[in-house]
C-alpha positions as CSV (number, residue, x, y, z in Angstrom):
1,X,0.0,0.0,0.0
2,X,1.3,3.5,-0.7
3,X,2.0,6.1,1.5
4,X,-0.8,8.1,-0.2
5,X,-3.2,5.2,0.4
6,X,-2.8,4.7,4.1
7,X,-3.1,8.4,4.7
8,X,-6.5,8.5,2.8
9,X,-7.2,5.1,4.5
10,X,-6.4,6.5,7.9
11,X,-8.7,9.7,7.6
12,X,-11.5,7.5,6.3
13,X,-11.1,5.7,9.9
14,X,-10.8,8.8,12.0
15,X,-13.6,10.7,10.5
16,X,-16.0,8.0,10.0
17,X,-15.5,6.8,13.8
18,X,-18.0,7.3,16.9
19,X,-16.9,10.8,18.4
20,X,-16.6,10.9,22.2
21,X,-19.9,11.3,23.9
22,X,-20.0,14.5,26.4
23,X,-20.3,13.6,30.5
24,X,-23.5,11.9,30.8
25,X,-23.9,11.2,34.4
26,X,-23.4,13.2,37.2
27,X,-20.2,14.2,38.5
28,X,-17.9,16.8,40.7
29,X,-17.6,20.3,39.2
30,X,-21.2,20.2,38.0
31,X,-23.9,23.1,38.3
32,X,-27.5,22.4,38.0
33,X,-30.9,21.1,39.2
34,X,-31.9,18.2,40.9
35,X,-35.1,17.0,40.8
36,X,-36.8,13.8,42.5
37,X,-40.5,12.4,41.0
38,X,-42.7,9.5,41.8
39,X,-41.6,6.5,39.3
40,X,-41.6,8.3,36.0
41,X,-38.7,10.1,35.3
42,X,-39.4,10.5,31.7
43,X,-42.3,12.4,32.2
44,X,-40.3,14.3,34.8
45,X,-37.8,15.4,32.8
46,X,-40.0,16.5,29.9
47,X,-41.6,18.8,32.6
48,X,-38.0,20.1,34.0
49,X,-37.2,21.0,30.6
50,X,-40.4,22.7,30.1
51,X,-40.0,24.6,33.2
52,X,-36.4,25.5,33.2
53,X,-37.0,26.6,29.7
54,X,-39.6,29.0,30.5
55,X,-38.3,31.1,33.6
56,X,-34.9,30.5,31.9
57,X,-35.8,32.7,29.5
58,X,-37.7,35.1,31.7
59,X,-34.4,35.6,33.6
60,X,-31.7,35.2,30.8
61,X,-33.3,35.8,27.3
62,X,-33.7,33.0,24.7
63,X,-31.0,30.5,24.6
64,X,-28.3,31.3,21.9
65,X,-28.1,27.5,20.2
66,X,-24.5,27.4,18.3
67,X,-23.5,24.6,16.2
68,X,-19.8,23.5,14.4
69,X,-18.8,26.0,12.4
70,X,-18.2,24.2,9.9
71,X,-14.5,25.4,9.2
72,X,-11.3,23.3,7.8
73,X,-14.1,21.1,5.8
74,X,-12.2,22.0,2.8
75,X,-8.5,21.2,4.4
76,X,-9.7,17.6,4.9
77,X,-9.1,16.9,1.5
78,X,-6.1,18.0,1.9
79,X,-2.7,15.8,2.3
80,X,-1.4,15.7,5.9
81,X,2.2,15.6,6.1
82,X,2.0,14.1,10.0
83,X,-0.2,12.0,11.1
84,X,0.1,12.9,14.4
85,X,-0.5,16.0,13.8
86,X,-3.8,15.6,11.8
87,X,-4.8,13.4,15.1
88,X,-4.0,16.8,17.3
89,X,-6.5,18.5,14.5
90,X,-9.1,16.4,14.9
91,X,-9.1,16.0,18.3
92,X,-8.8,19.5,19.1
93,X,-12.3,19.9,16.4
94,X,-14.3,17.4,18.5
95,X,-13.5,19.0,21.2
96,X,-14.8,22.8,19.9
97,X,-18.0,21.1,18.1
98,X,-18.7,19.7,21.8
99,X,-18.3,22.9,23.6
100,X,-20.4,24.6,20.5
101,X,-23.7,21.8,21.2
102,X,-23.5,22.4,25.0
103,X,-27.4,23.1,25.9
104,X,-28.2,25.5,28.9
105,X,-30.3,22.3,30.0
106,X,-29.3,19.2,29.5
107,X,-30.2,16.0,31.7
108,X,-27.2,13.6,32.8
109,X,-27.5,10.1,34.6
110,X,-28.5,11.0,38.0
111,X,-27.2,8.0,39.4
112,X,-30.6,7.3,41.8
113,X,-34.2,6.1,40.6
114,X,-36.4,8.6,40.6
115,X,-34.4,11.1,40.8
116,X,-33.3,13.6,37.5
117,X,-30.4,16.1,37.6
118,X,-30.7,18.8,34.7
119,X,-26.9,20.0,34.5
120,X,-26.9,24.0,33.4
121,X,-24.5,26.1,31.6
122,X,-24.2,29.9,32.0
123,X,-26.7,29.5,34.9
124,X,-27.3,30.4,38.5
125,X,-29.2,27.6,39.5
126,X,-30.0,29.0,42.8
127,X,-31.5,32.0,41.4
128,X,-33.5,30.6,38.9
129,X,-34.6,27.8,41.0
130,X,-35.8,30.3,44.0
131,X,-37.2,32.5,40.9
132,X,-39.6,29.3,39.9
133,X,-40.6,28.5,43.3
134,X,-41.6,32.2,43.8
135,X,-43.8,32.3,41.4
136,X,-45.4,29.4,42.1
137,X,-45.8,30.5,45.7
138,X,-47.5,33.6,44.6
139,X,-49.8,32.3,41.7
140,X,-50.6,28.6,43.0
141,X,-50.8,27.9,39.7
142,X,-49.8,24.1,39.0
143,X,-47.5,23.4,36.5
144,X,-46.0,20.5,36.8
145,X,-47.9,16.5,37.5
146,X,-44.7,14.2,38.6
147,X,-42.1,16.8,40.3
148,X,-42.3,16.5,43.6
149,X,-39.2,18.4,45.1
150,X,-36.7,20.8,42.7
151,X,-33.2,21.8,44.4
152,X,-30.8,23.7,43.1
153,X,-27.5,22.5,42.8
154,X,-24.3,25.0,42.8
155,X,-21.7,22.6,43.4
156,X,-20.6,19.3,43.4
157,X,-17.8,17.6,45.1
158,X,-16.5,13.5,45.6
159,X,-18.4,12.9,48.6
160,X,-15.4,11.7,50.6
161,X,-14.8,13.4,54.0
162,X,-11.9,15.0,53.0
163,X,-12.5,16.3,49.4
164,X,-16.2,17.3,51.2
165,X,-14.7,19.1,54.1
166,X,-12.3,20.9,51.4
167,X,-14.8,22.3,49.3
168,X,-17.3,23.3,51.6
169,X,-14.8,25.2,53.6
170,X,-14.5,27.6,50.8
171,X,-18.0,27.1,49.1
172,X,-19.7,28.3,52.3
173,X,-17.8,31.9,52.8
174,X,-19.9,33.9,50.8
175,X,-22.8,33.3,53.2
176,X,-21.2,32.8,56.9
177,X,-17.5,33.8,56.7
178,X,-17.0,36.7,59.0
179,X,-18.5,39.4,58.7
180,X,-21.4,37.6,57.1
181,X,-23.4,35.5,59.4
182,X,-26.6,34.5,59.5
183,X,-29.7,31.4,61.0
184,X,-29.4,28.1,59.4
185,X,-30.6,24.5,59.0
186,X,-29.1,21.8,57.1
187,X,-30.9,19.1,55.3
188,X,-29.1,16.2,54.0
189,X,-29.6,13.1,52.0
190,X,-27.9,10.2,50.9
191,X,-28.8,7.9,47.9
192,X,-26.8,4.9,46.9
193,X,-24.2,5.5,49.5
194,X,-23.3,4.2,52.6
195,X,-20.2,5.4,53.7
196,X,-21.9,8.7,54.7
197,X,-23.7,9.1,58.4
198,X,-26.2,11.4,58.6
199,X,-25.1,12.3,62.1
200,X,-21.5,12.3,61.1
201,X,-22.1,14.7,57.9
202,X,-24.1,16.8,60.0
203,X,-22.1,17.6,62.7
204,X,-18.6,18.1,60.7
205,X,-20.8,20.8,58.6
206,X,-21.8,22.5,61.5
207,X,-18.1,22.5,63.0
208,X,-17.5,24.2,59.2
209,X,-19.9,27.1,59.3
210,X,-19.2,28.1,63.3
211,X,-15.7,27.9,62.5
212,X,-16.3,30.3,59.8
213,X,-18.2,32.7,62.2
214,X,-19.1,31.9,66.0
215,X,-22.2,34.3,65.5
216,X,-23.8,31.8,62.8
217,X,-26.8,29.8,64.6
218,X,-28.9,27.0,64.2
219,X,-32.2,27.4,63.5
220,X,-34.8,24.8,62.3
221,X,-38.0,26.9,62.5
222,X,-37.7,29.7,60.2
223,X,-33.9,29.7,59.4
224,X,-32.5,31.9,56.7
225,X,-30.6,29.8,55.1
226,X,-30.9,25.8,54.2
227,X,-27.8,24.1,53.4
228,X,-28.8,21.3,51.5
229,X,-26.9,18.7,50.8
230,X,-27.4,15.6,48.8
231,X,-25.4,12.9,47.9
232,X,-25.7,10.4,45.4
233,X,-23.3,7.6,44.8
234,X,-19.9,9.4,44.9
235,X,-21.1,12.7,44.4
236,X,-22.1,15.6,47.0
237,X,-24.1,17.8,45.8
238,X,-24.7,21.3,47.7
239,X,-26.6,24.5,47.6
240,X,-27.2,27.4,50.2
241,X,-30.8,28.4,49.2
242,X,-33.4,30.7,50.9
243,X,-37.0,30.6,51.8
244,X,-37.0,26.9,52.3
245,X,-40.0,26.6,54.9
246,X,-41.8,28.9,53.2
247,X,-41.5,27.7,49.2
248,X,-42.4,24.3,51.4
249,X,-39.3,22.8,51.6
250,X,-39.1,23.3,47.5
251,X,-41.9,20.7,47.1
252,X,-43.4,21.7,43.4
253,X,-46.8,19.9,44.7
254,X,-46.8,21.3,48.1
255,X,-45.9,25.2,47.2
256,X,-49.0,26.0,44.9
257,X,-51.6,24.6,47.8
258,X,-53.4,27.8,49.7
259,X,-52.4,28.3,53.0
260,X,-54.9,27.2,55.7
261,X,-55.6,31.3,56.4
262,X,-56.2,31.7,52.6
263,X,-58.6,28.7,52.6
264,X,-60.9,30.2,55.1
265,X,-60.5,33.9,53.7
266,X,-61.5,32.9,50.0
267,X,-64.3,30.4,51.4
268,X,-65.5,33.6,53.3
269,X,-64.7,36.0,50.2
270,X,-67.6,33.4,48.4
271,X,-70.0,33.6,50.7
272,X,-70.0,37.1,51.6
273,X,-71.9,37.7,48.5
274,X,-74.6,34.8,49.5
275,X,-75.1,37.1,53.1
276,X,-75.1,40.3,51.2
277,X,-78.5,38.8,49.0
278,X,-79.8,37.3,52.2
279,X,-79.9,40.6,54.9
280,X,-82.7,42.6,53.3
281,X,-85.4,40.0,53.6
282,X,-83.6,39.1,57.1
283,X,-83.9,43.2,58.1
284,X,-87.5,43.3,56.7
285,X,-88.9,40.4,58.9
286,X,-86.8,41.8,62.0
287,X,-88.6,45.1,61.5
288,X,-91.6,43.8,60.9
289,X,-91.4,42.1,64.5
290,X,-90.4,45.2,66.6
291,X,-93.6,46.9,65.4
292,X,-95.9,43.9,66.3
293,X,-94.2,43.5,69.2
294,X,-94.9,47.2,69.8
295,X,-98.4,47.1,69.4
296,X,-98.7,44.6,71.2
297,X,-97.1,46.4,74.5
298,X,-99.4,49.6,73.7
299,X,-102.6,47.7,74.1
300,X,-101.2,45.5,77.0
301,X,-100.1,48.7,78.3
């Protein structure tokens, strides 16, 4: 075979083989949104995506889709005079066509039934997660069927004792390192993992935020802050979120139901009209007796 030959022969292999697929299941140095649902995650996911979509663009304008550009199609026919170097190339292209397809939203292996994790790009998940849940809070209007609980997730670590307490040593700062300080709760979960205690987790987090300031203090009424953190496999997720008791512990289902209060008010809002109709004929036949009842003491009288 001559040299001309293999070199065709070799870019017929290279280009016509399966390109690298991008990360598919969760891992550290991930941002995005973790959602849990009740045995169809399919369904789930078509909702995130619907969701996300919408308030995404509320808060961050349509989504910019780019695609390969297309350049160097031309220099393919070209004659490479090192094949190493053409390897470089075409690594080096997959590479920029993958960054180019990156989706704002796109869903990875979550590692845990019934549980989906929408990764994000060029998104504060916290923000447009707390953005979602406010509306919800203030409309009640339902809009999902299957998502039960939606967390945001703004950052992700190997959920090993040591990488965790080196991460969330810095992660935290921005909300209790001197002179920032504030109430907080933590709430953490573990899927698919058992070298993680609860108790253990718990307490070495708390060591981490009053270390960071003595003046930070536990709350679990109405804290101000929720550390959440959920761990899946491998992988500890985290996110410092607000309004956690009150968006209903970021329960989808739970968030849009009327408050016990509201209940009442709009039952008595509906039947205030019913009273209104009802009073003249109720005034007439009072009136009515008071004058009977007045002749009646004249003549007795």
């Amino acid at each position: 075979m001559s040299e001309d030959s293999r070199k065709r022969s070799w870019r017929v292999r290279t280009h016509g083989a399966k390109r690298p697929r991008q990360e598919r299941a969760l891992g550290a140095g991930m941002q995005g949104v973790l959602i849990t649902c009740n045995m169809n995650a399919r369904r789930c996911t078509a909702e995130a995506y619907s969701l996300l979509g919408e308030y995404g663009e509320q808060l961050y304008g349509p989504e910019q889709l780019g695609g390969p550009d297309g350049s160097g199609s031309d220099e393919e026919e070209e004659e490479e005079d090192d094949v190493e170097a053409a390897l470089k190339k075409e690594v080096a292209e997959i590479q920029s066509s993958s960054k180019k397809r990156q989706r704002r939203f796109q869903a990875v292996d979550s590692g845990a039934n019934n549980v989906v994790f929408i990764r994000t790009h060029d998104v504060d998940p916290e923000k447009l997660v707390h953005h979602i849940l406010q509306d919800l809070h203030q409309t009640k209007k339902k809009k999902s069927r299957v998502i039960l609980r939606m967390l945001p997730v703004s950052g992700t670590c190997r959920a090993f004792p040591e990488d965790m307490e080196k991460y969330l040593s810095s992660y935290l700062e921005p909300w209790f390192k001197a002179p920032n300080h504030a109430s907080y709760q933590i709430n953490f979960k573990a899927r698919n993992s058992s070298h993680n205690k609860r108790e253990e987790v718990i307490k070495s987090l708390a060591g981490l935020v009053a270390k960071l300031n003595p003046a930070n203090k536990v709350d679990l009424t109405n804290p101000e802050l929720t550390i959440i953190v959920e761990i899946i496999k491998s992988v500890c997720c985290v996110s410092v979120v607000r309004d956690y008791m009150l968006f209903r512990k970021y329960n989808l289902q739970e968030v849009t139901k009327a408050s016990a209060n509201q209940e009442q008010g709009k039952r008595a809002a509906e039947a205030e009209p019913e009273r209104n109709e009802a009073e003249p004929e109720q005034n007439e036949s009072e009136s009515t007796q008071v004058k009977e009842g007045g002749a009646d003491a004249q003549m007795e009288g």
